[in-house]
N, C-alpha and C positions, 0 to 999 in steps of 0.2 A: 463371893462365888460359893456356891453351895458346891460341897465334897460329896464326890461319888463312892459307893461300895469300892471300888477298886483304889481311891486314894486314900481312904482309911484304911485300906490293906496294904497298901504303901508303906502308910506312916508308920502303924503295927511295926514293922521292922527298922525302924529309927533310919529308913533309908534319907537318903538326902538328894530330894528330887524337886523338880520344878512344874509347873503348871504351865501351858502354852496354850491358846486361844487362837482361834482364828473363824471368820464368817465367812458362810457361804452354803452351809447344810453338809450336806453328804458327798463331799467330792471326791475324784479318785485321788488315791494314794499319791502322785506325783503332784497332784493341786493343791494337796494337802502340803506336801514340801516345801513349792512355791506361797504359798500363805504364809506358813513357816519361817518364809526367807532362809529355811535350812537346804542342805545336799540330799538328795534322794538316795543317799546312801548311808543314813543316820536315822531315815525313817523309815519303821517296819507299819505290817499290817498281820494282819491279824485273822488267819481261815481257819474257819473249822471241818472236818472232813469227818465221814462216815465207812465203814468198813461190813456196815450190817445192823439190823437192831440193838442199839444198845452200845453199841461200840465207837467212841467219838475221840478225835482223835484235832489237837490243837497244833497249827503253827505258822510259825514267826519268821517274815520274808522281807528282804526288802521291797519298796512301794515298787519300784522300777522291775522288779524282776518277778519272773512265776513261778509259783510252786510245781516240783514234777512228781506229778502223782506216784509215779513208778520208784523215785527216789524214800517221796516219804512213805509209802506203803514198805518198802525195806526199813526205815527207819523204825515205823512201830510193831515191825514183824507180823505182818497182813500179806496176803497174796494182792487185792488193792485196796485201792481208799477210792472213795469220791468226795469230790465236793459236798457238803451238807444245802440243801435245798434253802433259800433266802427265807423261803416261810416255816422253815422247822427251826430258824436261829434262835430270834425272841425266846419259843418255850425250851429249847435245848438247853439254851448258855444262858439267858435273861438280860441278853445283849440285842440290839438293833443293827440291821446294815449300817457302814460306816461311821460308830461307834462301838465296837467291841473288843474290849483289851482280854489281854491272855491273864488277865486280875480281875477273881471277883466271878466267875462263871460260876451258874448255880449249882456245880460240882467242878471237883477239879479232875479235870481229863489230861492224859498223857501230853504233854506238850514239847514241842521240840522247835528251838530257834536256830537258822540259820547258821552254819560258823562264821559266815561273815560278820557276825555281831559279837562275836568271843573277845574279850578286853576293852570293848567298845562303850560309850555312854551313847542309847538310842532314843529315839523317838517312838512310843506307843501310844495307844486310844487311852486316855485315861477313863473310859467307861461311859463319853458321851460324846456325841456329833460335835464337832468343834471344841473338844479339847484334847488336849495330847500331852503326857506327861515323859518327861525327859527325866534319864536315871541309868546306871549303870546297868549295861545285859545281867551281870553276875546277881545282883538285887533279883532281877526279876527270874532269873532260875532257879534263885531257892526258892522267893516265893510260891512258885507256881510246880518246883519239884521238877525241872525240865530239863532237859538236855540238849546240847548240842548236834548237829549232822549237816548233813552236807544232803540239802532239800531243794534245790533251784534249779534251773534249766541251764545250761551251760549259754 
């Protein structure tokens, strides 16, 4: 299996994480669970949002649930966010639609996971279509320098 920028950023931190595969290309988040044979509540994804030129803003949801805009735009102290455009991902983050982890983005932008993943070992994109790298949320917040909030639609 060839390693991605994000599992080499992984390892960097002595973290103690697992590799998970599954086929089928770009599925949604909850496809991805059932390939997984894991709970949709152990695997996140992974959006990037915008607030203006220049300003990009990461985070971390469960598959099953949405992000609310209005939540995370208080979270990064913005009046709002949008969604970042599928065609500005690639040159933004240097990531593809469904493969892009909160590890490894061609800068490190503000990022913020769900508190539903606080003490949790989750499921993220390990940085390509069909792999998913399982590891404690706390690994990946220092990594990534990120924070916890309370980001989903009720």
């Amino acid at each position: 299996m060839t390693k991605t920028n994000a599992m080499r950023i992984i390892e960097k931190e002595c973290a103690d994480y697992k590799v998970h595969t599954y086929d089928g290309g770009a599925l949604s988040g909850t496809e991805v669970a059932a390939a997984l044979g894991e709970d949709v509540d152990r695997v996140y994804k992974t959006l990037v949002t915008t607030a203006g030129p220049g300003r990009f803003y990461v985070f971390v949801v469960p598959v099953a649930s949405e992000l609310d805009l209005k939540k995370a735009a208080a979270a990064a102290g913005e009046k709002s966010v949008e969604m970042l455009p599928q065609k500005q991902l690639l040159p933004t983050t240097g990531y593809i639609h469904g493969g892009c982890s909160p590890v490894g983005m061609k800068k490190l932008f503000p990022t913020f996971f769900d508190v539903s993943a606080e003490g949790k070992t989750i499921f993220v994109s390990a940085g390509k279509v069909g792999m998913q790298a399982e590891l404690p949320c706390s690994v990946l917040v220092k990594i990534t320098k990120g924070k916890f909030a309370d980001i989903t639609r009720e």
